[in-house]
C-alpha positions in Angstrom: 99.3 115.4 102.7 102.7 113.3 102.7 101.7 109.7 101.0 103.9 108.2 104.5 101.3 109.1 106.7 98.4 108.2 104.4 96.7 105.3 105.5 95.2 105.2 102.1 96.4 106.6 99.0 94.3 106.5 95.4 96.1 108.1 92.5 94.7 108.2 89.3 91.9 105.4 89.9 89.5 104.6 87.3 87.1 101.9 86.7 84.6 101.6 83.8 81.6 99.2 83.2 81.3 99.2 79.6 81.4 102.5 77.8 80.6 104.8 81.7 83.5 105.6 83.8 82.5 105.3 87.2 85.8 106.6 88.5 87.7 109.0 86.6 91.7 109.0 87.3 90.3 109.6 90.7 92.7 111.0 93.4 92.6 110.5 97.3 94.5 110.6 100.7 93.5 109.5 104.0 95.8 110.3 106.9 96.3 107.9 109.4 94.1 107.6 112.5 91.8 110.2 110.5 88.3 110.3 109.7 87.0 110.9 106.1 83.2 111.5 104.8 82.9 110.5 101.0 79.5 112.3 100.1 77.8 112.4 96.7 74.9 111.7 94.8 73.5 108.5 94.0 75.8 107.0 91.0 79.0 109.2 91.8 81.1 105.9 92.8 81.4 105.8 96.5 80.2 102.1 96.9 83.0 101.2 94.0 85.7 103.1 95.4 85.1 101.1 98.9 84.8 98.0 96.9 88.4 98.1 95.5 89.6 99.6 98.9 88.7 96.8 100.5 89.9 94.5 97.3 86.5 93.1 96.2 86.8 94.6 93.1 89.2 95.2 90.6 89.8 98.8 88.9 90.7 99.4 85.8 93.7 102.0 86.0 95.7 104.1 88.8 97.0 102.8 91.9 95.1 102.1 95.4 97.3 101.7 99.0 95.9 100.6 102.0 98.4 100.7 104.8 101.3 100.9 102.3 99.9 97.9 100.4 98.7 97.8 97.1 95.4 96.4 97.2 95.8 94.7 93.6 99.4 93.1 94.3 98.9 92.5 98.1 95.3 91.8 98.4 95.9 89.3 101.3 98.1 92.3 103.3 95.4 94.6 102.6 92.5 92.2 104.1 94.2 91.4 107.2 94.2 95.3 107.9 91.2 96.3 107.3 87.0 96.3 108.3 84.2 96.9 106.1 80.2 97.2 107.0 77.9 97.3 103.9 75.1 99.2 103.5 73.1 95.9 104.3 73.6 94.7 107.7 76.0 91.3 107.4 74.2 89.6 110.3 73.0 86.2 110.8 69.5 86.3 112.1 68.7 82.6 113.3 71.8 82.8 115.4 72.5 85.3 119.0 74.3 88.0 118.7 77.3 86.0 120.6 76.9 83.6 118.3 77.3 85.9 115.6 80.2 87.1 117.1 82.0 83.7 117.6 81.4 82.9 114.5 83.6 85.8 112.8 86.3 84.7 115.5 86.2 81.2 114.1 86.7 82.7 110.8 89.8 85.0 112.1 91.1 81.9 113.8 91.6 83.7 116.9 92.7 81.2 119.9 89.5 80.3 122.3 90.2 82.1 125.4 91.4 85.0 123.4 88.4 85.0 120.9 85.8 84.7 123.8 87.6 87.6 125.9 87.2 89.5 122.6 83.5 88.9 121.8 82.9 89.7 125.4 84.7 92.8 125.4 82.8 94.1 122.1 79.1 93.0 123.4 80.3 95.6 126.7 81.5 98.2 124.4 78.3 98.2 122.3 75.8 97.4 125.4 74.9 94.5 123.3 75.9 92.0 126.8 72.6 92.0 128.2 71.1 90.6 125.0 74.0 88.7 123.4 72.1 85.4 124.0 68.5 86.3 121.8 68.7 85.9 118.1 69.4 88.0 116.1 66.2 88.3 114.4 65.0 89.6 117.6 67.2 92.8 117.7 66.2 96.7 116.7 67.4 98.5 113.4 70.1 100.3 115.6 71.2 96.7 117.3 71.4 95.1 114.6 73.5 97.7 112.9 76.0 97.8 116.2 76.1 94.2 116.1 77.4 94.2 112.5 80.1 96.9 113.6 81.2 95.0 116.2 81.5 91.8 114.2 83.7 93.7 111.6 86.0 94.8 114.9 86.2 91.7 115.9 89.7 90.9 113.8 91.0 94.6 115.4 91.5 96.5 111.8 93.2 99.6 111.5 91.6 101.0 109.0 87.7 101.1 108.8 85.1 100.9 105.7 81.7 102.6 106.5 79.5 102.4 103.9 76.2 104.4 104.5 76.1 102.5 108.3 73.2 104.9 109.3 70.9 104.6 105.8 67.5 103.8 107.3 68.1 104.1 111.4 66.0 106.5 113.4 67.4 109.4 114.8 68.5 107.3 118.7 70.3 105.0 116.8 71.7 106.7 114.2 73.6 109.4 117.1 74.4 106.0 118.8 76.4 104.5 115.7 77.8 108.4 115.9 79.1 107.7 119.2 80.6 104.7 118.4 82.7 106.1 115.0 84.0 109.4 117.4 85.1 106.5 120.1 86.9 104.1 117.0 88.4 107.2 116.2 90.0 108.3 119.1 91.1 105.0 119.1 93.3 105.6 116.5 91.4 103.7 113.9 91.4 105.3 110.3 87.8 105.6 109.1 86.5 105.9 105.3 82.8 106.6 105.6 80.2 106.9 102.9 77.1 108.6 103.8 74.1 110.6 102.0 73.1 112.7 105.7 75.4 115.5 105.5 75.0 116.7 108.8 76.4 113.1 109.9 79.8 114.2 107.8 80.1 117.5 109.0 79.5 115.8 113.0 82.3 112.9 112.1 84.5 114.0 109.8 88.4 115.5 109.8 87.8 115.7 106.2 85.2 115.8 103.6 85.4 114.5 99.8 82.7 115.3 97.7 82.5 113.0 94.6 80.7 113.5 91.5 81.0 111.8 88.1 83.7 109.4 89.3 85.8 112.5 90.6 86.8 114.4 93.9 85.3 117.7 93.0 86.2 119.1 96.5 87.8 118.2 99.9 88.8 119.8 102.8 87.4 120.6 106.2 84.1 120.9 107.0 84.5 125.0 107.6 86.9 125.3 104.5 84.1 123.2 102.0 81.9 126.1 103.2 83.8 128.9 102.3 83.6 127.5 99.0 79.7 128.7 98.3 78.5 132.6 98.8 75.9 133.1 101.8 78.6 133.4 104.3 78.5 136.6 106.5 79.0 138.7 109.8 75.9 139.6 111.7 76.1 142.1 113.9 74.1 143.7 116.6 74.2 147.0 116.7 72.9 149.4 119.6 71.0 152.0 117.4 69.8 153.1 113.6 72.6 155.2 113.4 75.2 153.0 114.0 73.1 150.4 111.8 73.6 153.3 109.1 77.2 153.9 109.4 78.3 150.5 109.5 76.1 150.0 106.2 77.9 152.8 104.6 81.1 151.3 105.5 80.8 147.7 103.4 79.0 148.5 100.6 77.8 144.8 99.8 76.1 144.2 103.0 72.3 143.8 104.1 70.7 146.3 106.7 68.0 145.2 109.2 66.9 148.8 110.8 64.1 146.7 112.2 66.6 144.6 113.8 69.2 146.9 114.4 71.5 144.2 112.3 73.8 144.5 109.7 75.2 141.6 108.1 78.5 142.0 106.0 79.3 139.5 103.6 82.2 137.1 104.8 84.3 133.7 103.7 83.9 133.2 107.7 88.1 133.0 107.8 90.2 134.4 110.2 91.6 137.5 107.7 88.2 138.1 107.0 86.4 138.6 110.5 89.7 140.4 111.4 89.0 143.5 108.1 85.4 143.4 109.6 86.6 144.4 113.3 89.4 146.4 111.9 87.1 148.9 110.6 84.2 148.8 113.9 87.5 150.0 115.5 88.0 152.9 112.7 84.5 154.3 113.0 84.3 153.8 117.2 81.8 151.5 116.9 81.6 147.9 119.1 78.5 145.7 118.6 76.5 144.1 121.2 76.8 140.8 119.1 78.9 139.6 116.3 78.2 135.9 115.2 79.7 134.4 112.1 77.4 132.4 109.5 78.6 130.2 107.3 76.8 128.2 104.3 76.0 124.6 105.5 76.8 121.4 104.0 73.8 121.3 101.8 74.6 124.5 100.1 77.8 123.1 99.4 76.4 119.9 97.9 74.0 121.2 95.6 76.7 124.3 94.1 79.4 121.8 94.0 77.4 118.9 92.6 75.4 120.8 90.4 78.8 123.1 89.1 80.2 119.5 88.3 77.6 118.5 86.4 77.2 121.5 84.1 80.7 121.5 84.0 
């Protein structure tokens, strides 16, 4: 990725508390307008790498952007750029959700007609307007969490901390905090999100990084991080046992179903791949009823990855 277009850019981070590095000369690039999923296991360093992101921490080593400004030298830059929601909800439960609102526009100094067009404007976009006047104390898991996204909107940042927003929602409101990261995103806003639910990262993200002992053992997109574990295959339907036979004979390392009628032919799931796999139903006059490509999921590729790193 070309560092101009990187929204942020980590080279050789590291931070230490006492004798454990928690990041180790850890390297990173987030295009602009992109959205990146940070998984890993509990202890890899995801929390810390947003904290120094979004300068509330110090590192040790390395260099950290954030829109082209170096978040140790230019902490003030960085902070007038950026959002960040905690894994705890940053809400104020004896006051409304307007008030909650108004309050971070006090604290952005935003002019009053413009700061109470904006607070409006985010209680629509959230379809928080129809409570914005109960407390806070009164609102669901999921309102609560949309109100604490919307209060971090409220100074319009272009680039966007998420760290584990879902952790402890129920399946409604966690696909409606979904809805709101795809919408920020085709906004244009660049997104860093944390998360432990890997099926939330392979639903949100452009890009993956998996972390693991304080470094990026893999990144890519979802379909290429899956290409990295075996499973992956080719199932085909075939129309009768002999064909199921043939086409057995044909790639040695694959499994036959005669029960089925299905053959399933081992396969990265790329393009080169599926094409060698038709290539040769053309050579021996055979064309399936069905052909469906499986790939290993995001699990698969956390525990191989995760574990590799750690034996490693």
């Amino acid at each position: 990725m070309n560092a101009a277009s990187a929204a942020i850019e980590v080279v050789g981070l590291r931070k230490s508390y006492a004798d454990r590095a928690v990041l180790d000369a850890l390297d990173l690039s987030v295009e602009g307008g992109s959205v990146l999923a940070l998984l890993g296991p509990n202890g890899a360093g995801k929390t810390t790498l947003v904290s120094i992101l979004s300068t509330l921490l110090p590192h040790d080593g390395g260099t950290a952007r954030v829109g082209g400004h170096d978040v140790a030298l230019e902490p003030d830059a960085v902070r007038r750029l950026i959002g960040v929601t905690g894994q705890s909800v940053a809400v104020d439960d004896l006051l409304t959700g307007r008030e909650n609102l108004q309050l971070m526009a006090d604290l952005a100094l935003l002019p009053r007609e413009r700061a109470a067009a904006r607070v409006q404007a985010l209680l629509d976009r959230f379809d928080l307007a129809d409570d914005a006047d109960r407390p806070a104390s009164t609102y669901s898991g999921g309102m609560r969490r949309k109100l604490d996204i919307a209060m971090t909107l409220l100074g319009e940042p272009v680039v966007l901390f998420l760290d584990e927003p879902t952790t402890g929602l129920d399946p409604r409101s966690r696909r409606a905090v979904w809805d709101i990261v795809r919408d920020l995103s085709d906004d244009g806003i660049t997104i860093l999100l944390t998360t432990q639910y890997l099926e939330e990262a392979d639903r949100l993200a452009d890009r993956i990084a998996l972390l693991d002992e304080g470094r990026i053992v893999a990144e890519g997109t979802p379909s290429e991080l899956k290409r990295l574990v075996p499973g992956g295959h080719v199932r085909l339907q075939l129309a009768d046992a002999g064909d199921v036979d043939t086409v057995a004979r044909s790639f040695p390392r694959s499994v036959a179903d005669l029960d089925d009628l299905s053959v399933a032919v081992p396969s990265d799931g790329g393009v080169e791949s599926l094409r060698s796999v038709l290539d040769e139903l053309d050579r021996l006059a055979i064309e399936p009823d069905e052909l469906s490509v499986h790939l290993p999921d995001l699990d698969d590729v956390f525990l191989v990855l995760t574990d590799r790193s750690a034996r490693s």
